[in-house]
N, C-alpha and C positions, 0 to 999 in steps of 0.2 A: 672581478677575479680575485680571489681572500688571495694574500701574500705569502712569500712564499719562505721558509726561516732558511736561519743560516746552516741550520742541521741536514733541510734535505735544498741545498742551493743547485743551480745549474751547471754553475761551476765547475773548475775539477776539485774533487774531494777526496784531501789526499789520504780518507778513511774508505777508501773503496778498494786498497791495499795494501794493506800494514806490513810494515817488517815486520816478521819475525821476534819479537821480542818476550820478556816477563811481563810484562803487561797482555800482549795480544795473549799469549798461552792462555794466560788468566780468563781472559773475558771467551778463548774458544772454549774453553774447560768447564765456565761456569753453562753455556749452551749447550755441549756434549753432556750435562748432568743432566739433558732426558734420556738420555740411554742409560740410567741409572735403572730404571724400573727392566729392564730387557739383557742385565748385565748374564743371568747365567747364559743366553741365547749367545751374546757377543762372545762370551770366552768359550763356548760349543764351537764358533765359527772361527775364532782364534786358530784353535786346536787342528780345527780340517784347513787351516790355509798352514800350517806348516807342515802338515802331514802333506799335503798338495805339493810346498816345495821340495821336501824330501824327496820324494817321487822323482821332481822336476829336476833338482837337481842329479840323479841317479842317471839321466839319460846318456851324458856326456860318457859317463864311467862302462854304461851298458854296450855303447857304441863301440868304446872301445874295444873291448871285450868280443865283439864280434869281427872285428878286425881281427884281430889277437885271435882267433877261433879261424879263421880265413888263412892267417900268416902263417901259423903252428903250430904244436905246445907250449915252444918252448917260450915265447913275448907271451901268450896267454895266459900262462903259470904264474908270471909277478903282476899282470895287470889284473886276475880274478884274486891273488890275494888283496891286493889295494882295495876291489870291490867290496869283498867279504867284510873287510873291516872298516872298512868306511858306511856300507850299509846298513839301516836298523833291522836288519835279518843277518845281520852276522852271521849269528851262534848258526842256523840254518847251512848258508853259504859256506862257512868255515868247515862242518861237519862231510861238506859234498867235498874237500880236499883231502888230497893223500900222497903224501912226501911230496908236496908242492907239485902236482900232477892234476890238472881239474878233469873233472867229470863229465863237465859240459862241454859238447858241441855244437857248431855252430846251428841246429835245428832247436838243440836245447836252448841256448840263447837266446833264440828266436822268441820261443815261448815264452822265457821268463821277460823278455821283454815288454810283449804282448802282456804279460800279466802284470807287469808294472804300470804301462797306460791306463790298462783297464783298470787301476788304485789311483793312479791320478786322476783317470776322469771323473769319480766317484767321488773324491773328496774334493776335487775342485766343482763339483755340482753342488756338494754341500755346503762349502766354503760360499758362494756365492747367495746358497737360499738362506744362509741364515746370515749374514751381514746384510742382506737383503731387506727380509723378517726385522733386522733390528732397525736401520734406515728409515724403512719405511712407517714401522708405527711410531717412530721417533719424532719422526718430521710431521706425523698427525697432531702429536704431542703439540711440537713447537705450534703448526700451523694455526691450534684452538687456542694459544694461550696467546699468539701476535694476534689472533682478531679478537679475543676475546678481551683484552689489553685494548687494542683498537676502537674497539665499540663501548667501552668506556670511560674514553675519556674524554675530556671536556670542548664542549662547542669552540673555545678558542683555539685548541690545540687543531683542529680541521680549519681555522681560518689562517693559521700559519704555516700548514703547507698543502700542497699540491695531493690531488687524491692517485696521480698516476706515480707520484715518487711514494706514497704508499705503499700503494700496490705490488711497485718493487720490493717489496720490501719481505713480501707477504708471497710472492712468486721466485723471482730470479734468486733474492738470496736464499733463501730455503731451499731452494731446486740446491743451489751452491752450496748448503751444508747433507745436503741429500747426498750430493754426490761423491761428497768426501767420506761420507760412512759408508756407504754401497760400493764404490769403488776404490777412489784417491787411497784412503788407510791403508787397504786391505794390498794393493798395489804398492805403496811405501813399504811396509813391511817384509813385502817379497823381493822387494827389489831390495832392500837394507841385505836381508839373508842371502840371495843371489852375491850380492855383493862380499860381504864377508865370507860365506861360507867356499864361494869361488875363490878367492883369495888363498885362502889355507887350502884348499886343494892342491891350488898350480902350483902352492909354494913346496906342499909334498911330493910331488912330481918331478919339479925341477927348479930350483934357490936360484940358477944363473939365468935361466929362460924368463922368470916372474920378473927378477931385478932388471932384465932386459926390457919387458914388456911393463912393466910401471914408467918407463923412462917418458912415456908418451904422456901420462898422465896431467903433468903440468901443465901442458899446452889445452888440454880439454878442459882443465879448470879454467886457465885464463878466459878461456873463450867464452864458457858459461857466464861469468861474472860479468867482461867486458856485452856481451850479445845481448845476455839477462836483462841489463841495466836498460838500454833502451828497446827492447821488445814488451817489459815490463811499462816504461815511460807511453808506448805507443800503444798496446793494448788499451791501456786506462782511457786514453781521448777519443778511442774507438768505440767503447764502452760509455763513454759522456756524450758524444753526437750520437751514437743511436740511441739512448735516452731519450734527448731532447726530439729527435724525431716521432718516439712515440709522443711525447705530449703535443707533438704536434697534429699527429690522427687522433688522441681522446680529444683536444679541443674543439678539431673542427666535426670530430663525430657527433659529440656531444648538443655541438650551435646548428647542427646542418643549415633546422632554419633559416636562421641569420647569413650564413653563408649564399644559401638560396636566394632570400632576400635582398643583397646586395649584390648578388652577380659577381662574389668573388670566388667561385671555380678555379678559374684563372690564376688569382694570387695564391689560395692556397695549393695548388699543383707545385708551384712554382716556389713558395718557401720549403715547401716537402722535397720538393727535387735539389735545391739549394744547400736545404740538410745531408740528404742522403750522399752530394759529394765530397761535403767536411766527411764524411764517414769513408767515404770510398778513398778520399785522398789518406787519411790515417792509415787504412785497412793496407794498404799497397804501400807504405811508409812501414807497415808491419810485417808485412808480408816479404816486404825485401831483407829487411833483419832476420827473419825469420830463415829466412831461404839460406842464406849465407850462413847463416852460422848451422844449418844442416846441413848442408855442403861442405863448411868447414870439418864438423865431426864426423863428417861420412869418410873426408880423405885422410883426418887422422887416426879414422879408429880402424876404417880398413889399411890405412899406411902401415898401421901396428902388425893387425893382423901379415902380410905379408914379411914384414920385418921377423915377426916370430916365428912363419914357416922357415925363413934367410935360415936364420940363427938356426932354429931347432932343426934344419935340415943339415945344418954343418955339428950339430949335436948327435943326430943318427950316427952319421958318417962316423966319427968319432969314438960311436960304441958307446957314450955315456946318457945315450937317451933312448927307447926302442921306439917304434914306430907307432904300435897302438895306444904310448904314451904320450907322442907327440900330438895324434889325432883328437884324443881326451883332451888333454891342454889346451889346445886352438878352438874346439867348441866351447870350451871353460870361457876363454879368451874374448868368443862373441859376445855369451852371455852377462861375464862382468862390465864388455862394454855399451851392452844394451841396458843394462839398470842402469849406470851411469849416464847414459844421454837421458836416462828415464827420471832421473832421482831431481834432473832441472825442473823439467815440466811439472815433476811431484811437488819440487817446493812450492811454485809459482801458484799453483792451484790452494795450496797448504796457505799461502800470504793472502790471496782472494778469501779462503774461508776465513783465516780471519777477520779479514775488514768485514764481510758478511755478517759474521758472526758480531760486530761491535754495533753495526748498521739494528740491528735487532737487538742488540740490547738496549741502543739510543728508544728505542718505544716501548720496551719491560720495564725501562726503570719509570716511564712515564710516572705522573700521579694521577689514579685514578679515582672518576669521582663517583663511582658506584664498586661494591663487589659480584663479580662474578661466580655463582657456583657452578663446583664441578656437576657435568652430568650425572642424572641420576642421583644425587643429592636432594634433602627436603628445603625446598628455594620459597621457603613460605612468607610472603612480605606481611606485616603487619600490618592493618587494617586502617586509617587513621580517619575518622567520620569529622569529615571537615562542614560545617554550614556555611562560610563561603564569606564571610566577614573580613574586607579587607582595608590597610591602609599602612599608606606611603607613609611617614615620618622623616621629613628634612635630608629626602634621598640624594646622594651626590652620585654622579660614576661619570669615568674617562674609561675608555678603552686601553686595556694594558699597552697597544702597539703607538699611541696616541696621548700615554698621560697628559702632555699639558693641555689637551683640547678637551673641556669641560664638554659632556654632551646632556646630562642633567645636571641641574643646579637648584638645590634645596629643593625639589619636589613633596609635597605635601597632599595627601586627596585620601580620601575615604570611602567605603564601598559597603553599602548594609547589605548584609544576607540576602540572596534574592533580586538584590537591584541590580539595576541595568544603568552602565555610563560609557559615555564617548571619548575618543579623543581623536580632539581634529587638530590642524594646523599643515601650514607649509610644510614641505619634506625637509628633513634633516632638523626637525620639530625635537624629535626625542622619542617620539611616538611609540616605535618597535621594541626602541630600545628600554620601556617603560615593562613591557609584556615579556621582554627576554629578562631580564631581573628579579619577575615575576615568577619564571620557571626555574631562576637559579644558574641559565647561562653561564652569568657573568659574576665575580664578587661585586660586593660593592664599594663605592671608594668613600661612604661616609652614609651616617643615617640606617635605617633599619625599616624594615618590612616584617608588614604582622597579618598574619592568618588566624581570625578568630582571636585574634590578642596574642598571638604568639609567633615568635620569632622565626620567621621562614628557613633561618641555619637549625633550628633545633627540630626541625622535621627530620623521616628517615629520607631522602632524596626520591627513591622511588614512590614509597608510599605519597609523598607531595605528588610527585608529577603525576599520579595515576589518578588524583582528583581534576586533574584541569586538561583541556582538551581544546586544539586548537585549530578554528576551520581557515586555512589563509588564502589569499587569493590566488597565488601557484599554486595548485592542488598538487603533491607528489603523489601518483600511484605505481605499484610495484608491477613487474611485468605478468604475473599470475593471472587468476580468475578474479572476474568479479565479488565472488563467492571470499576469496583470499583477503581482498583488501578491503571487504567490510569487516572481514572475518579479525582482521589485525585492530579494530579498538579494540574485543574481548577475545582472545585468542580457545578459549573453551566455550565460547559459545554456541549455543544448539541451530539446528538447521530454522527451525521457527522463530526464535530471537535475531536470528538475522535476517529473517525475510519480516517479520516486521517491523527492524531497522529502517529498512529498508521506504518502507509504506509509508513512515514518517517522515521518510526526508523524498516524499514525490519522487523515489526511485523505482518501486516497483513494475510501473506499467512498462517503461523502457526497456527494463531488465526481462521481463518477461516477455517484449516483443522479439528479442534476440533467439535464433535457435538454438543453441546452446543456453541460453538462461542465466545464471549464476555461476555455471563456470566458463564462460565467455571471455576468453584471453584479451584483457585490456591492452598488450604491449608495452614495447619501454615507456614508462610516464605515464603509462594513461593512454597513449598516443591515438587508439581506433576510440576512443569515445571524446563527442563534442565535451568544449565549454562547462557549460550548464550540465552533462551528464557528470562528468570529473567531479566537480564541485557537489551535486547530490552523494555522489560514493563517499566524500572525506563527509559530509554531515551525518550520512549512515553507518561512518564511523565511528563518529562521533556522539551520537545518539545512543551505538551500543555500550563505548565506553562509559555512560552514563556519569558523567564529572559533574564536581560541587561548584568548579569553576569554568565557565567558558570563554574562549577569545577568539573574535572573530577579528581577522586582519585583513579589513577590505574583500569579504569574501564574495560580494555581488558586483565590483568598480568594473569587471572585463567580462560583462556577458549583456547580451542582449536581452531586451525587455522582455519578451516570454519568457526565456528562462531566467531572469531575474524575479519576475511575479513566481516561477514555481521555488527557485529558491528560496526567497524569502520568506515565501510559506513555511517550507520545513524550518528555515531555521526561526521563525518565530514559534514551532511548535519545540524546537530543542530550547529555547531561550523560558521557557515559562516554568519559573521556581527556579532559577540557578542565577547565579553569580554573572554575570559577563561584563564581559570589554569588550567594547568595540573600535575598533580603528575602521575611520571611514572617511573618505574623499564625498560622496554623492553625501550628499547631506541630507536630501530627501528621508533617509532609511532608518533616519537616526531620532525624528520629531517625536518617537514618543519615550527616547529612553529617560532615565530620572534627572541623569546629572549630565553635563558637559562642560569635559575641559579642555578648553584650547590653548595648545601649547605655541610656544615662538622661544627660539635659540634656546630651548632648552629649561624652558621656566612655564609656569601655567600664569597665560596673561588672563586669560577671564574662565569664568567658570558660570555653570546656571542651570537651566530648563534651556529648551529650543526658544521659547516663548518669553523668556528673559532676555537671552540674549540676543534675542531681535530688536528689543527697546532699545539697545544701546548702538543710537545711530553712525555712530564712526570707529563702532568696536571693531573687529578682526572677524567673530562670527557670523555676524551683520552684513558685513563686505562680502567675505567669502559667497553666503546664501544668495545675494546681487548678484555676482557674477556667475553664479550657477545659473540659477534664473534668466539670467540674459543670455547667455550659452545657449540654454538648452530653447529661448526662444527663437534665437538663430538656427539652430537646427532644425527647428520645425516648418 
């Protein structure tokens, strides 16, 4: 299992929710610059989310009004002037007055009510599809450039972390900046102008009623901050145990076998159930916060609300307040304190897109070791006509997570165009790591590698890699057709170049016995085709890719004799005129290549023909071939 870094650890990460600060702003701001390309769209949707609350806030004023229209003239007369001028139809509403005497009755009111929603629902439909519109091709934006970002960069960056805290990374947070443009924003801002524009209402209505009904206010702040604090602390480890549950389903999804294999069913139910109650025990630790402090703002904000009937009702009495003012005010009243319980949960979500937002820039700023072009762009790789001439020079490397543990040490070897060499040895030999080096994996920690005489750094990366091709003994195939994952050595290649791909790596009869053919859905991995069929599809991959170099990584050690003999057929017909390496345990396979070198801790102890280093009676190759030999005579 590759390890796993301290960027995406299991931990709690206290980058999973940032305060609020100049920094988090920054980094959500430099992610919100994909809606740079979609900006006149967002300020169209601007535009209809205040027209939306104009509307919305109209209602309280309209309500009145029809009270007022119910009551008499005479409360209706000063609450439609307040309409008129508070409304952006003034000039309109103003012109329907005459010596402070309105026009409208209560059927009238009706209507212009009516015509009021019918403008709110209009622009809050608008409001919605174009913050929508912009969200959503936003977050395509983001989605191609985190995987496109992802996909390349370098093999060690995938040995440092986990491929399910990826994923996260590339789903949940994205969904999470998704939802702040689509919704969270758009909702902030309405609840900002609910709030302020409430305010200056009630405070036109009534200066002692507002000063009365602010008084409550302090205790709703307290409580946010005090609640916040651990509902926020309690969310986060809700969010960290179900994490870790899911890596608990990718791993064992991913092993079933192995699972199968040992007969742990049992245990992994049982760590999954184990997880799921750190989650449950959180979740109800959240949930009681939670509860309580709705409970709390329930009984102070309706506490208010009744205290500002008290008041405003000893206000009527009084003469200094009228009644379809009073009614305006107290719906005012709801509404200020519904953004307000609203404006918590808006930061809270506003702190998550942050840390979101910082989680995603941790892999944009990655360094990558190829460039990505944009689609539809001319992605034309230059050509590089490699003849396959290779050799080691005094190669050193340690594994970055590993520096002091030397894994090559001074390697030296040389490969003429065309030839064929081995490399054998005990495991943890250096072997793989000889062929990853090869491909540019890894740096290196001293020494230099030449292709044709030249320096494997002064290649273009792709153009290198697209001469070398490598068949290994886990065969990956993708879950597509047949037809797909021969198709992926040459991605343009013709229905006829892949089907005689095919014929040279002894896959065709197989392929052709299936009803479907060539697009016959392999499954995850490969998973509905044997062994020995696997491994002919990556040679017919490899076949099409037609490379200067090839590496074969123990590609016949885990298959049975028949299809061993058709394997190795094919790949003795991909092996003739190219470059190769071979990594091989069965040593039989390897008797006619040119060279062999046998590595141990890291060094090349002997080197030769198969037939050289047979003479050397107490060599390492010598040995090894014995006890093959004896092996396989006990086996028979």
């Amino acid at each position: 299992m590759a390890k796993r870094s301290e960027k995406f650890g299991e931990g709690v990460n206290p980058q999973d929710k940032k305060k609020i600060s100049k920094e988090g702003l920054h980094q959500a701001y430099r992610i919100f610059k994909f809606t740079a390309p979609y900006k006149g769209i967002f300020f169209l949707g601007f535009i209809f989310l205040i027209l939306s609350q104009i509307t919305t806030m109209s209602v309280p004023l309209l309500m009145g009004q029809m009270v007022g229209s119910i009551l008499g003239p005479k409360s209706n007369a000063s609450g439609i002037s307040s309409l008129a001028s508070a409304s952006p139809m003034s000039g309109q509403l103003q012109g329907l007055l005459k010596d402070g005497v309105p026009k409208f009755d209560l059927d009238q009111m009706t209507i212009l009510f009516l015509v009021i929603l019918a403008a709110q629902a209009f622009f809050s439909f608008f409001r919605v599809y174009t913050f929508s519109r912009v969200s959503e091709r936003s977050m395509r934006d983001v989605r191609r450039a985190l995987y496109s970002k992802m996909i390349s960069l370098p093999v060690t960056f995938f040995e440092k972390n986990r491929v399910g805290d990826l994923m996260s990374r590339i789903t949940s947070d994205v969904t999470q900046l998704q939802d702040i443009l689509s919704v969270t924003l758009a909702e902030f801002f309405r609840q900002i102008f609910t709030l302020v524009g409430g305010v200056c209402l009630i405070v036109y209505f009534s200066g002692k009623l507002t000063l009365f009904m602010l008084c409550s206010f302090p205790f709703l702040v307290v409580a946010a901050i005090i609640f916040g604090k651990f509902i926020r602390k309690n969310s986060k480890r809700v969010q960290d145990e179900l994490a870790k549950t899911n890596v608990i389903v990718e791993e064992t999804l991913q092993s079933v076998n192995v699972v199968k294999a040992f007969t742990n069913e049992q245990l992994e139910v049982d760590r999954y159930t184990s997880s799921l109650e750190k989650v449950l025990t959180w979740a109800l630790k959240t949930a009681t916060y939670r509860g309580s402090f709705i409970s709390f703002i329930i009984f102070v904000l309706f506490g208010a609300i009744v205290g500002v009937v008290w008041y405003g009702g000893h206000l009527v009495q009084d003469g200094e307040l009228t009644f379809d003012k009073l009614l305006t005010f107290i719906i005012y009243t709801g509404f200020i304190g519904g953004s307000v319980g609203g404006l918590g949960d808006m930061y809270a979500q506003i702190q998550k897109t942050i840390g979101a937002a910082g989680r995603i820039l941790e892999i944009l700023e990655e360094d990558s070791e190829i460039t990505i072009q944009p689609q539809g762009s001319s992605n034309v790789i230059k050509n590089v006509d490699i003849k396959g001439k290779i050799e080691y020079k005094n190669v050193r490397f340690s594994y970055p997570s590993r520096p002091d543990v030397a894994v090559l040490k001074s390697i030296s070897l040389h490969v003429k165009a065309g030839n064929k060499i081995a490399l054998v040895g005990y495991s943890g030999g250096g072997k793989s790591t000889i062929v990853g080096l090869l491909m540019r994996y890894y740096k290196l920690s001293g020494g230099e590698i030449l292709i044709d005489d030249k320096n494997i750094n002064d290649f273009d990366l792709t153009a290198l890699r697209k001469n070398i091709a490598v068949v290994p003994q886990e065969v990956m195939l993708f879950g597509g057709s047949i037809f797909e994952n021969i198709a992926y050595g040459k991605p343009d290649a013709t229905v006829a170049e892949i089907e005689e791909a095919a014929r040279k790596a002894n896959a065709y009869d197989f392929i052709d016995s299936f009803p479907d053919k060539f697009q016959t859905i392999v499954g995850e991995r490969g998973i509905k085709l044997s062994g020995g069929q696997r491994q002919r599809i990556a040679i017919a991959r490899a076949i099409l890719k037609n490379p200067a170099i090839l590496i074969l990584d123990e590609a016949t050690s885990a298959l049975d004799s028949e299809s061993e003999k058709l394997v190795q057929d094919a790949l003795d017909k991909l092996m003739q005129d190219r470059t190769t390496i071979i990594i091989a345990h069965r040593l039989a396979t390897i008797r006619n290549v040119d060279t062999i070198y046998v590595l141990k801790e890291g060094e090349i102890a002997e080197a030769g023909s198969h037939d050289e280093l047979l003479l050397q009676d107490e060599g390492i190759y010598s040995n090894l071939v014995k006890m093959q030999f004896e092996n396989n005579s006990i086996s028979a």
